[in-house]
C-alpha positions in Angstrom: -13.7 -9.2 -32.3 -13.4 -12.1 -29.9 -9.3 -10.6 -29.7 -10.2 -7.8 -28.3 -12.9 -8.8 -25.9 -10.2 -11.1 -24.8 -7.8 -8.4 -24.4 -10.5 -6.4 -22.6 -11.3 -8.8 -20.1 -7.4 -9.6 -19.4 -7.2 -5.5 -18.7 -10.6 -6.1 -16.4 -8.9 -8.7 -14.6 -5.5 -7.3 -13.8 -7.1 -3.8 -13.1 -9.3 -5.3 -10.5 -7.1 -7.6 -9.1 -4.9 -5.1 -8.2 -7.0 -2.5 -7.3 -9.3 -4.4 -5.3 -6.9 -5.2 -2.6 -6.8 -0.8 -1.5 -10.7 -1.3 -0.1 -9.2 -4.1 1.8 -5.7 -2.6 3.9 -8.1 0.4 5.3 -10.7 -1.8 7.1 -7.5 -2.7 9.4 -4.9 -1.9 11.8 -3.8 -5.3 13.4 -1.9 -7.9 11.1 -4.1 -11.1 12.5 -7.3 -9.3 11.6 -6.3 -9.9 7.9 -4.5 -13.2 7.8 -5.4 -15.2 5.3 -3.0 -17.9 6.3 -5.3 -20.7 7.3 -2.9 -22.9 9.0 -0.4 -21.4 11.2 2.3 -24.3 10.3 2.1 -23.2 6.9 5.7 -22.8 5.3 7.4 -20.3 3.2 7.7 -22.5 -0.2 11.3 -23.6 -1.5 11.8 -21.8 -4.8 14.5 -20.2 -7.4 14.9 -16.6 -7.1 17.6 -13.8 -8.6 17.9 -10.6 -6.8 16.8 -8.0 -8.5 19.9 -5.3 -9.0 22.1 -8.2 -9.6 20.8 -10.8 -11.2 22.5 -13.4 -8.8 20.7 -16.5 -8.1 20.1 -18.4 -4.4 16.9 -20.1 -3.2 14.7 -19.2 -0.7 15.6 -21.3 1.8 19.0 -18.5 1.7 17.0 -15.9 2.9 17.7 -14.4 6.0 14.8 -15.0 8.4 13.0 -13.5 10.4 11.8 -11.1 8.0 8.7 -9.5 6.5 8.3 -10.0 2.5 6.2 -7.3 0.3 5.6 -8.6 -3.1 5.1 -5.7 -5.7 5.1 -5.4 -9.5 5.7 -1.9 -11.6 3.0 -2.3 -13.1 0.7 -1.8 -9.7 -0.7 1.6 -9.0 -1.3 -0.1 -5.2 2.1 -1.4 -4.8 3.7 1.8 -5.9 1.3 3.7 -3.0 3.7 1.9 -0.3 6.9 3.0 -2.3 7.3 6.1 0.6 7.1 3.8 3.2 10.1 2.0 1.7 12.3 4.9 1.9 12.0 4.5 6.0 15.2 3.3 7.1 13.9 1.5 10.1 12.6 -1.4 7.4 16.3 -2.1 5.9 16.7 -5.3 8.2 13.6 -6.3 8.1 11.5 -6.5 5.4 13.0 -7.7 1.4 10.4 -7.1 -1.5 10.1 -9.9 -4.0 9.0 -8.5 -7.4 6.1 -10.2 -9.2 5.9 -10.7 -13.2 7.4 -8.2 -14.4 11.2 -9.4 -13.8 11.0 -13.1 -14.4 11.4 -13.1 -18.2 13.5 -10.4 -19.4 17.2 -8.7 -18.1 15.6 -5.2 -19.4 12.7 -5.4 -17.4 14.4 -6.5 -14.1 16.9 -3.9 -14.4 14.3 -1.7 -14.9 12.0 -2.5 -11.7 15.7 -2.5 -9.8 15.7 1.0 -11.2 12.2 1.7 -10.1 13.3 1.2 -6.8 16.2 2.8 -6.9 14.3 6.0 -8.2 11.7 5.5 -4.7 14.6 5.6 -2.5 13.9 1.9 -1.1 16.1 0.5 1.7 15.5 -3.0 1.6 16.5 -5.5 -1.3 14.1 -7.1 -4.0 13.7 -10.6 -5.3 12.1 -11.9 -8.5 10.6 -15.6 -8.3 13.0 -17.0 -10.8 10.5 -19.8 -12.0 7.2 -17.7 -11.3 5.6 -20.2 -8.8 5.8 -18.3 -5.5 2.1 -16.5 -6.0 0.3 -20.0 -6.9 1.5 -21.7 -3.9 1.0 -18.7 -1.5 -2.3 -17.8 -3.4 -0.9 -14.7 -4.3 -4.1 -13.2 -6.6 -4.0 -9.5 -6.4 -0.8 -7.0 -5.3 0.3 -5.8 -2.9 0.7 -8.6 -0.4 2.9 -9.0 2.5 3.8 -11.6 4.5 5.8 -12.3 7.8 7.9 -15.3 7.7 9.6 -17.0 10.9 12.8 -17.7 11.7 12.1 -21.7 10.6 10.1 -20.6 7.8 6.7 -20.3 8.6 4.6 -18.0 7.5 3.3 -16.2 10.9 0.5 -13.5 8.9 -0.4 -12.2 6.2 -1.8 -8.6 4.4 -3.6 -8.2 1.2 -3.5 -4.8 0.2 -1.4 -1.7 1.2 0.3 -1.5 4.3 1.0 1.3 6.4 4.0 2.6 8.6 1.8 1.0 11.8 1.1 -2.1 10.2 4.5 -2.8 9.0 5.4 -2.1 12.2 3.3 -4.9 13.7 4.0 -7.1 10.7 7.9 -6.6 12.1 7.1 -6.8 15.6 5.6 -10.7 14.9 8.8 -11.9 13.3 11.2 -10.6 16.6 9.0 -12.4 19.0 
């Protein structure tokens, strides 16, 4: 009995969690309106990541910056609301998703978001958080979130909840200034 309330409440949590950050992106159409970033010298953490369709490893401090980061998981019914905004060929030098949870633990399932992604058409690359500490030291809670990152690394805004073409837009527009 107590295994399945458990199990129940994990469900409740993840649900909500994800869901709850829709009621959120539609209150909004400027990035700085839902920054959560509290100090603007805050800094894109140094962590081990693989890319997804490959499997090769590099660190974040590799990335290519400016850019905007989405962070998705398969398993989000949110995240998978932006995948036709993906498909837009204007994001393909500017935005990279980094894949949360799903992808950190087993070949099988990384190949098989890769191949999520593949099937939506998406034009930028993905990342996996190798060692799973990218959401605890951004305070990543609930999915989708995106972020735009500096050229030196800081992290300029960020969105909780799903972005549109407009807001990606802006989201791009703060990382060429």
């Amino acid at each position: 009995m107590i295994k399945k309330v458990s199990v129940l409440a994990l469900i409740f949590v993840l649900v909500t969690a994800c869901s709850s950050t829709k009621d959120q992106s539609m209150t909004t159409s400027s990035p700085s309106t839902m920054a959560t970033v509290s100090d603007s010298k805050t800094t894109f953490p140094q962590v081990n990541l693989l890319e997804l369709n490959t499997g090769k490893s590099l660190t974040s401090a590799a990335l290519v910056k400016p850019i905007v980061i989405t962070f998705w998981a398969s398993w989000c019914s949110t995240c998978r609301e932006e995948f036709p905004l993906w498909r837009d060929k204007a994001l393909a030098d500017h935005v990279i998703g980094m894949n949360v949870q799903d992808a950190q633990s087993s070949d099988s399932l990384r190949k098989a978001a890769g191949q999520l992604m593949a099937d939506n058409h998406t034009v930028f690359p993905s990342y996996i958080d190798k060692d799973g500490v990218l959401t605890s030291k951004l305070g990543i809670i609930g999915l989708p979130i995106t972020i735009a990152l500096a050229k030196d690394g800081r992290i300029l805004d960020r969105h909780d909840g799903v972005m549109t073409k407009q807001l990606m837009a802006e989201f791009i527009a703060l990382t060429q200034k």
